[in-house]
C-alpha positions in Angstrom: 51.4 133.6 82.9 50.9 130.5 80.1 51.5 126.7 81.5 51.6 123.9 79.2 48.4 122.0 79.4 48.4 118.1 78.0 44.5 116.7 77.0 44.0 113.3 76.6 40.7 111.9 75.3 40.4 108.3 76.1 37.3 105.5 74.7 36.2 101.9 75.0 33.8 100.7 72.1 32.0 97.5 73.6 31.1 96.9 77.4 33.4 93.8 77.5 35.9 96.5 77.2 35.5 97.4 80.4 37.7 95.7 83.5 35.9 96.4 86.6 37.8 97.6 89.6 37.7 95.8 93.4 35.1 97.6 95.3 36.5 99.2 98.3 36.4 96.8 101.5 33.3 97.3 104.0 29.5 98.1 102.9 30.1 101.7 103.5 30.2 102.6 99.9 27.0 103.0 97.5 26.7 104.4 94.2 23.2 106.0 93.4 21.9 108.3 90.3 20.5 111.6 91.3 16.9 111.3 89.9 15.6 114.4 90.0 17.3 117.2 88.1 18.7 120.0 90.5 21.4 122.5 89.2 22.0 123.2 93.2 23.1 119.4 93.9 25.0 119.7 90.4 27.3 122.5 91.3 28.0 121.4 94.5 29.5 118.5 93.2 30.9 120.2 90.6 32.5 122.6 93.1 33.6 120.3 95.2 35.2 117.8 93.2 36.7 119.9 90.9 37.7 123.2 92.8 40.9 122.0 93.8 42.0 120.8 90.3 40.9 124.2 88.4 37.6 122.8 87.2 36.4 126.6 86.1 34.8 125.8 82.7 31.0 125.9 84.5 31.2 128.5 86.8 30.5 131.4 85.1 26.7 129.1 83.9 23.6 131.1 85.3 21.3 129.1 87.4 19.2 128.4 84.3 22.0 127.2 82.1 22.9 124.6 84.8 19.4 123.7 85.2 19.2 122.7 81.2 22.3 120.8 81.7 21.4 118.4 84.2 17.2 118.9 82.7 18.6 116.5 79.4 17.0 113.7 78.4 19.6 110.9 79.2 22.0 113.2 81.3 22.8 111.2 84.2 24.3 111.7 87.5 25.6 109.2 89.4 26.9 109.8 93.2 29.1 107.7 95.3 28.5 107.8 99.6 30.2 107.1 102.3 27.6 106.5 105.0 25.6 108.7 103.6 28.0 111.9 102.6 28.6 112.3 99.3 32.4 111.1 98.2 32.3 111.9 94.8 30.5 111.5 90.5 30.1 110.9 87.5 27.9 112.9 85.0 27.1 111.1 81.7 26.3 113.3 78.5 24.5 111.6 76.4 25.2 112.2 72.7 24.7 111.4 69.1 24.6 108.3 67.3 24.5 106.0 70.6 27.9 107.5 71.8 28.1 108.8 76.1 30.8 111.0 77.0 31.8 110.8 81.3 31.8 115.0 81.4 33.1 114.9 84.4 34.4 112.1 87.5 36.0 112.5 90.6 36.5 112.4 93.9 35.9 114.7 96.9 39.6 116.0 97.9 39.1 114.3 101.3 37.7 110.7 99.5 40.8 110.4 97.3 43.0 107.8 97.6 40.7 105.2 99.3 40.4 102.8 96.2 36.8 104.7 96.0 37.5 106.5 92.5 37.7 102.8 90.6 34.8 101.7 92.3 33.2 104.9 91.6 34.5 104.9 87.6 33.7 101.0 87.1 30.1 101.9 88.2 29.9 105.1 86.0 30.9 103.2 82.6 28.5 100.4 83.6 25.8 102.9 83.8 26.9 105.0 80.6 26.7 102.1 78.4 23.0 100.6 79.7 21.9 104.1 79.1 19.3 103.2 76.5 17.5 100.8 78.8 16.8 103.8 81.5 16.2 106.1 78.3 13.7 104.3 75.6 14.4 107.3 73.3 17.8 107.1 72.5 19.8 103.7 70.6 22.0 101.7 72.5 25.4 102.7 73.4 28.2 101.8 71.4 31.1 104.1 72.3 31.8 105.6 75.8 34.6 108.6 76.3 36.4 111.0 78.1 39.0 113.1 78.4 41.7 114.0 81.2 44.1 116.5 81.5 47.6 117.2 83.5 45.6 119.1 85.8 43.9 116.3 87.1 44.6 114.3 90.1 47.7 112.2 89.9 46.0 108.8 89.0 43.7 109.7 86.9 45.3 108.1 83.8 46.0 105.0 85.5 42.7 104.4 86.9 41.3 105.2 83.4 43.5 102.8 81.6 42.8 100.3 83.9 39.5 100.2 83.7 40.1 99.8 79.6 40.0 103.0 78.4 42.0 103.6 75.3 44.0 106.5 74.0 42.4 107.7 70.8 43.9 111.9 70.8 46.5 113.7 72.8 46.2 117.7 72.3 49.3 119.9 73.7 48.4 123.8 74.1 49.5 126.4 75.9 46.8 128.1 78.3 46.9 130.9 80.9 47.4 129.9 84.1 44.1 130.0 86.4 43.4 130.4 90.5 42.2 127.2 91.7 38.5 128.4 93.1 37.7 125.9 95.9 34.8 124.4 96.5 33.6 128.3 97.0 35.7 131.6 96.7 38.8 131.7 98.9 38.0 128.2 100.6 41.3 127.4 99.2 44.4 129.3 99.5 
C-alpha cells in the first residue's frame, strides 16, 4: 500500500538567523556532544527517537557502516538529559563548501512535548554553525539545513520555522507504506 509522503528541506544562511528558543524551566536539562564515536550509543538514539515515526533508512547499516558514520571528521552528536537520561539529538553532517546538514533531531517519545525539542534544536544549530572552531580542518559554516517530512512529529515544522529556518524545496512522492519498528522489533504495536 502507497501513502503520499510530503519532504520539506528547510535552511538559515548566517547565525543571526537563528531565534533561539526559551529553555525549558528548572536546571534539569543539559545538552552535551558525545565525544567519542560509538555506533552502539548512535543507534540507540537513532532507535529510539525515530522508531515511532518510521525512521528505517539506517537500520539495515552493518555495525561497521554505522561506525564510519559517526567516525567523520566533524560529525557531531549532540544529546539532551533529563537528570541524566537521555531525552533526545541532534547529529550534524558536516559537508562541503562550509555547509552542515542536522541529519537527524528529536525527541524520545516520552520527552516530547515538554518545550525540550526547542531547547534541544536552538542548541544543535548553535553547535552546527561553530563547527569549524571544534574542527580546524574544515571552513567556517555558512549554511545550516534540514529536512522534515509528514511523518514527523506534529510540531516539527513549527519548531523549525521558529527557530528561523526557511523553506528552500518541497518534494511530493508517493512511497510504500512501512511498519513503524520501535525502538527494537515489536516494542511497538
Amino acid at each position: 500500500m502507497s501513502t503520499t509522503l510530503t519532504t520539506w528541506s528547510l535552511e538559515q544562511t548566517s547565525p543571526s538567523d537563528l531565534r533561539p528558543a526559551t529553555p525549558p524551566e528548572g536546571d534539569d536539562i543539559t545538552i552535551a556532544r558525545a565525544e567519542v564515536p560509538s555506533a552502539e550509543f548512535s543507534r540507540f538514539l537513532y532507535t529510539a527517537v525515530g522508531g515511532d515515526i518510521h525512521w528505517n533508512d539506517r537500520l539495515s547499516l552493518s555495525y561497521k557502516e554505522w561506525q564510519e558514520l559517526v567516525e567523520r571528521p566533524g560529525a557531531e552528536i549532540w544529546v539532551a538529559y533529563e537528570r541524566g537520561t537521555p531525552a533526545g539529538y541532534v547529529e550534524l553532517d558536516p559537508q562541503a563548501d562550509g555547509v552542515v546538514e542536522i541529519v537527524y533531531f528529536g525527541l524520545i517519545p516520552a520527552f516530547r512535548g515538554r518545550r525540550i525539542g526547542g531547547h534541544l534544536l536552538t542548541e544543535g544549530v548553535r553547535r552546527a554553525w561553530d563547527l569549524a572552531e571544534r574542527w580546524p580542518d574544515r571552513e567556517p559554516t555558512r549554511r545550516v539545513w534540514l529536512h522534515t517530512c509528514s511523518l514527523d512529529g506534529p510540531h516539527a515544522m513549527a519548531n523549525y520555522e521558529r527557530r528561523g529556518f526557511r523553506l528552500f524545496d518541497t518534494k511530493v512522492e508517493e512511497v510504500e507504506e512501512t511498519s513503524t519498528p520501535g525502538p527494537w522489533p515489536g516494542a511497538h504495536s
